[in-house]
C-alpha positions in Angstrom: -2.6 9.0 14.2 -1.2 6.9 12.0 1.4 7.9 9.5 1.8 6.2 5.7 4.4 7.0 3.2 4.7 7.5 -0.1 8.4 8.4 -1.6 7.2 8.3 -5.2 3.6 9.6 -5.1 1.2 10.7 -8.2 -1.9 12.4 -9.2 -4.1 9.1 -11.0 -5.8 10.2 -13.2 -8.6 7.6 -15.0 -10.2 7.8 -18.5 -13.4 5.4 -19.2 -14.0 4.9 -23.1 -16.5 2.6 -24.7 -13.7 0.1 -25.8 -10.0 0.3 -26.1 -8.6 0.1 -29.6 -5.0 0.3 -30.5 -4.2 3.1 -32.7 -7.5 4.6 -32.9 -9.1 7.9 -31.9 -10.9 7.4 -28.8 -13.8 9.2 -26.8 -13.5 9.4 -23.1 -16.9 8.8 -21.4 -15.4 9.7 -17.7 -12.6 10.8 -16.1 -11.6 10.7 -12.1 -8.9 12.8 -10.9 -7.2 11.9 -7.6 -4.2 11.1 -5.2 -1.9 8.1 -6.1 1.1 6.3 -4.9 0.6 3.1 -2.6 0.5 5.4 0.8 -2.3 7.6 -0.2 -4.4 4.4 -1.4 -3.8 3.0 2.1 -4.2 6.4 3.4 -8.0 6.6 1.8 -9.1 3.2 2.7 -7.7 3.9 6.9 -9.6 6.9 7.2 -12.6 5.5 5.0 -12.2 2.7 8.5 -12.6 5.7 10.8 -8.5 6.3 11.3 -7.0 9.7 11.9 -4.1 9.2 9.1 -1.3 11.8 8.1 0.4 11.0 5.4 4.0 12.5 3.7 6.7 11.9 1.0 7.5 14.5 -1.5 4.9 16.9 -4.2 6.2 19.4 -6.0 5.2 21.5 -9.2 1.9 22.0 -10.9 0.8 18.7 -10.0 2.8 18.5 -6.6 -0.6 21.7 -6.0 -3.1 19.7 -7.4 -1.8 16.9 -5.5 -2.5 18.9 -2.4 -5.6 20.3 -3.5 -6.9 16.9 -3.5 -5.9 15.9 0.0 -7.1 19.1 1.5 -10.8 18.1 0.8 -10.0 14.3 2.2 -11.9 13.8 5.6 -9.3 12.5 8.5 -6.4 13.2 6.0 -3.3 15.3 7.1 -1.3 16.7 4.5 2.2 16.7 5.6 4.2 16.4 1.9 7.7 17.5 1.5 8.1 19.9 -1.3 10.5 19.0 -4.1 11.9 21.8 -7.1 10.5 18.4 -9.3 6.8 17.9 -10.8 4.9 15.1 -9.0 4.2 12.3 -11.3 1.3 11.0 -12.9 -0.5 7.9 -13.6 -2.6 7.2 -16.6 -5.5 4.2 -15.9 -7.5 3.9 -19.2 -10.3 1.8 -18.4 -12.0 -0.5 -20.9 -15.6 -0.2 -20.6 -16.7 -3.0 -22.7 -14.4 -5.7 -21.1 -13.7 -4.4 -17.8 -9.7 -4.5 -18.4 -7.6 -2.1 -17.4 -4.4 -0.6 -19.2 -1.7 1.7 -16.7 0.8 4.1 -18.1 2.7 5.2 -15.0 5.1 8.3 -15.4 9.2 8.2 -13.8 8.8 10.0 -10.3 10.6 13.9 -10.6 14.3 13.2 -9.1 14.9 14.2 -5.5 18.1 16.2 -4.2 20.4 15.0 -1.2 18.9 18.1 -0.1 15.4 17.5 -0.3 15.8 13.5 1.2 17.3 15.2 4.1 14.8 17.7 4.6 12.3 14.7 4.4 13.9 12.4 6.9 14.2 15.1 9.1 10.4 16.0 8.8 9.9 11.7 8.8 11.3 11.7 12.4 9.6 14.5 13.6 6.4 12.9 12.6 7.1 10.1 14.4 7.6 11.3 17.6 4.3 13.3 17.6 2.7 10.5 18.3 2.2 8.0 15.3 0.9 4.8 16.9 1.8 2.9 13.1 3.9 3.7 10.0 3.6 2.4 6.5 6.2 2.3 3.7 4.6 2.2 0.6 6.0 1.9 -2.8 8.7 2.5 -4.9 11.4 5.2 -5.2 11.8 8.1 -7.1 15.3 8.9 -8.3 17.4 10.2 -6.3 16.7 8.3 -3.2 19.0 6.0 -2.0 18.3 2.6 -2.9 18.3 1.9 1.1 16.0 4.1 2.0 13.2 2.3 3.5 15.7 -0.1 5.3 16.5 3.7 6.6 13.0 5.1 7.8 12.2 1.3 9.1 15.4 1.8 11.9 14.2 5.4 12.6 10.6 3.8 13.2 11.9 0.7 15.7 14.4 3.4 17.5 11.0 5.9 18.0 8.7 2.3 18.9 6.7 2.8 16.4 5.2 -0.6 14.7 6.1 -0.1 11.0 5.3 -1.7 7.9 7.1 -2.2 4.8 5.0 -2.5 1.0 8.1 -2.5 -1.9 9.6 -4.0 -4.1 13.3 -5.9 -5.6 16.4 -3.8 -3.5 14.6 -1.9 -1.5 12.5 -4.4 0.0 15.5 -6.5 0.2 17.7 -4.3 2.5 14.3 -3.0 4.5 13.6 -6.7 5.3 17.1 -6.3 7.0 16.4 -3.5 8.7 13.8 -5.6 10.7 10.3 -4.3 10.2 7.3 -5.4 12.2 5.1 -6.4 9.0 6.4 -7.3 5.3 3.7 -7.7 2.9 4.8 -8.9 -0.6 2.8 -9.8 -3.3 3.9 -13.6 -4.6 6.0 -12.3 -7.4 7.8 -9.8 -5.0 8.2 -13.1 -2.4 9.7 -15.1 -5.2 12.4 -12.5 -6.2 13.5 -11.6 -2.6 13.7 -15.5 -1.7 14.2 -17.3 -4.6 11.6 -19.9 -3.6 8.0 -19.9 -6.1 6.1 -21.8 -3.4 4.2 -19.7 -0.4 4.8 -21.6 2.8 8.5 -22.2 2.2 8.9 -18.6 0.7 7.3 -17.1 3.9 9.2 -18.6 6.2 12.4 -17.8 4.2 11.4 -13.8 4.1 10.9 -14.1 7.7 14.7 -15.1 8.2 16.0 -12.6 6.5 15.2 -10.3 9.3 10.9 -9.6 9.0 8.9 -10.0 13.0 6.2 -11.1 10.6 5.5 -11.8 6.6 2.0 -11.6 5.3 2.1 -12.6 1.8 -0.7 -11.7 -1.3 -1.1 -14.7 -3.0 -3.7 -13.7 -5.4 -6.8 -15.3 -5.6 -5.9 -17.6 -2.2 -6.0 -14.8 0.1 -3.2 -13.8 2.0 -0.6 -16.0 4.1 0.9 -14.6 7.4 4.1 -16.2 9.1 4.2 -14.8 12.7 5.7 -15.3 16.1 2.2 -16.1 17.2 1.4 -18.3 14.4 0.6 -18.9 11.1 -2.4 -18.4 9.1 -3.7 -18.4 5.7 -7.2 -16.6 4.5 -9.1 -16.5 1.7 -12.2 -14.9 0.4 -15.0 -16.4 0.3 -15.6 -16.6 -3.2 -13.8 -16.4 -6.5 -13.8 -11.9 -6.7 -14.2 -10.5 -9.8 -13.4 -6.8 -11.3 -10.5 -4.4 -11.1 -7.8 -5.0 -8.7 -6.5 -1.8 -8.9 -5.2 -0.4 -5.3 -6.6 -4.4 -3.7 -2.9 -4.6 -2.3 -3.0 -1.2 -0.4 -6.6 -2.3 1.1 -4.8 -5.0 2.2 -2.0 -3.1 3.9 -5.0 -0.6 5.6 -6.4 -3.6 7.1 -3.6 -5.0 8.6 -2.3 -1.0 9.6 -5.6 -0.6 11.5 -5.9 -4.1 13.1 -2.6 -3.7 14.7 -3.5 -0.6 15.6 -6.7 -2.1 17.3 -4.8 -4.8 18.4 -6.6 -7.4 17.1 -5.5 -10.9 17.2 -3.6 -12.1 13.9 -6.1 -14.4 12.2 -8.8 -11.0 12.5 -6.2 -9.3 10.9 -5.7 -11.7 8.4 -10.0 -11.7 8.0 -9.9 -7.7 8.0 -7.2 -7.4 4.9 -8.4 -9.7 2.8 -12.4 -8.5 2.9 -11.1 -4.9 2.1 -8.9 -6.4 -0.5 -11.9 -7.8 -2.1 -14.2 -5.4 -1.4 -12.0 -3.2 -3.3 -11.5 -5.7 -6.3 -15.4 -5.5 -6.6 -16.4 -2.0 -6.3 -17.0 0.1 -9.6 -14.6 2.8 -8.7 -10.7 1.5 -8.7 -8.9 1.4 -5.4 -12.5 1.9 -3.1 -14.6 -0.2 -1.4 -18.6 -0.5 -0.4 -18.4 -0.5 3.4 -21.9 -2.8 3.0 -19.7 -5.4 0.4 -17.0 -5.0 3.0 -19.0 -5.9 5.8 -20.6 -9.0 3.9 -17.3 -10.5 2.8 -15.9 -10.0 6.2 -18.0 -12.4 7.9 -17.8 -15.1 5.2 -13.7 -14.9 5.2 -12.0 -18.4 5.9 -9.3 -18.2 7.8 -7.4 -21.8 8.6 -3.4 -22.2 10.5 -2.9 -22.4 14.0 -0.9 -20.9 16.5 2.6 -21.0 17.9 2.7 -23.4 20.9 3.8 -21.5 24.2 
C-alpha cells in the first residue's frame, strides 16, 4: 500500500464554456466533479498504475461527504480522511474551450484545530505502521497547521522506515527539506525560492544540502532533473507537449512513488515521471492520462547524466 497526503484537500470542480469572456454571462457546456488536492491527483494516477493507494488528510462538511462520496467509487482507493468541524474546500477550473486555456479560482482550506492536527497525526502514524511501503506529502496547508508540519510527518515516516516524499511549497518545503526526506520534487520556481539560485544544476545540488537523500526537479518543458547519491540525470520528453498541465506535477510525483516502490533504477524513474507528466499534459480530461499515450511517450523519453562513481 502506499499512502499519499493531502493536508489541504478539495472537491475540483470544472466548467467548459464555448469561450471565456470577462464580465459576460456565460453558458457551461460541461462540468466534471471530482477529488482535488495534490495527494488525491497522485492518488488517481498510482492506482490508474495498478497501486493499492490509501490516502488521508482532513474532509469535513457538505463537501468534506461529497468528497468521500467520490473516493468510495475510486478503484484501489482507501478512504482514510480525518474529519474536521470545517467545510472542505473547493476548486473552480473554468476551461476555455475555444483556446484551450485554463483559468483556476482555488478556495482558503476550512481552518483546523490543535485538536483535529492531533487526531490526524495520530491516525498518520498509525497508517504507517500498517504497512505503507511509500508516503507522499502533497501540497499546501490549511490554516491552522503548523507551518512545520510536513518537516513533522517526514521524521515520523524515516523513524517508521518508510521512504517518503515531500511535494510543497516556500516554509514548509523549507523546514521539511530539513527534516531529511528521501525525495524533494520542486517545480523550478519552488527550487529558486528555497535556494536562491535560478539555474537547475547548481540549484539541485544546493536543495540537496540543505538536508534532501535526493532532489528531482520539474523544469518545465526540459523534463525533470534528479540529483541523487547514485547519480545524476536529466529527462525530457520527447517532443514539445501540448495542452493543459493541470495535475502534470502530481503525475510526475506517482511515477517516481511507484518506481521506488518497484525499485527501479533512477534514470527509469526519471523516464516513468516525465511520460506520465506528459501523458497527462496531453489528454483531454485535466489531471489524467491515456495509458496507450503513456506507453508511447515512455519509450521515446531521453534520459542523459551518469552515475556516481563507486
Amino acid at each position: 500500500m502506499i499512502l499519499t497526503v493531502t493536508l489541504n484537500a478539495a472537491l475540483d470542480i470544472t466548467y467548459r464554456v464555448p469561450a471565456l469572456t470577462p464580465h459576460a454571462s456565460h453558458r457551461v457546456t460541461a462540468v466534471i466533479e471530482r477529488p482535488g488536492g495534490k495527494g488525491l491527483n497522485v492518488a488517481r494516477v498510482l492506482a490508474a498504475l495498478g497501486h493499492d493507494v490509501t490516502v488521508t488528510g482532513f474532509a469535513g462538511g457538505d463537501t468534506g461527504r461529497v468528497l468521500h462520496e467520490h473516493l468510495s467509487r475510486e478503484p484501489r482507493v482507501t478512504d482514510a480522511l480525518v474529519p474536521v468541524e470545517g467545510a472542505t474546500r473547493r476548486t473552480l477550473a473554468i476551461v476555455d474551450a475555444k483556446t484551450g486555456d485554463t483559468t483556476q479560482l482555488n478556495e482558503p482550506g476550512a481552518p483546523v484545530s490543535p485538536a483535529e492536527w492531533a487526531a490526524f497525526q495520530e491516525s498518520y502514524e498509525d497508517l504507517l505502521r500498517r504497512g505503507a511501503a511509500a508516503v507522499a506529502l502533497c501540497g499546501s496547508l490549511p490554516p491552522g497547521v503548523p507551518v512545520g508540519a510536513y518537516a513533522t510527518l517526514v521524521r515520523a515516516a524515516r523513524a517508521a522506515k518508510v521512504p517518503v516524499l515531500l511535494d510543497t511549497s516556500g516554509e514548509a518545503l523549507r523546514r521539511g527539506v530539513a527534516a531529511r526526506p528521501d525525495i524533494v520534487k520542486p517545480n523550478a520556481d519552488e527550487l529558486a525560492e528555497l535556494t536562491g539560485s535560478h539555474e537547475p544544476a547548481q540549484a539541485t545540488r544546493d536543495a540537496r544540502r540543505r538536508g534532501a537523500h535526493a532532489v528531482v526537479a520539474s523544469l518545465g518543458a526540459e523534463g525533470l532533473r534528479a540529483v541523487t547519491p547514485e547519480g545524476t540525470w536529466q529527462a525530457a520528453p520527447p517532443t514539445r507537449v501540448r495542452g493543459n498541465p493541470t495535475g502534470a506535477g502530481d503525475s510526475a510525483v506517482a511515477g517516481l512513488l511507484s518506481a521506488l516502490v518497484e525499485e527501479l533504477p533512477w534514470p527509469d524513474r526519471l523516464a516513468r515521471a516525465v511520460a506520465l507528466s506528459a501523458a497527462t499534459v496531453e489528454s483531454p480530461v485535466a489531471g489524467e492520462f491515456v495509458p496507450s499515450t503513456y506507453e508511447d511517450l515512455l519509450a521515446r523519453v531521453a534520459v542523459t547524466g551518469e552515475a556516481t562513481a563507486a
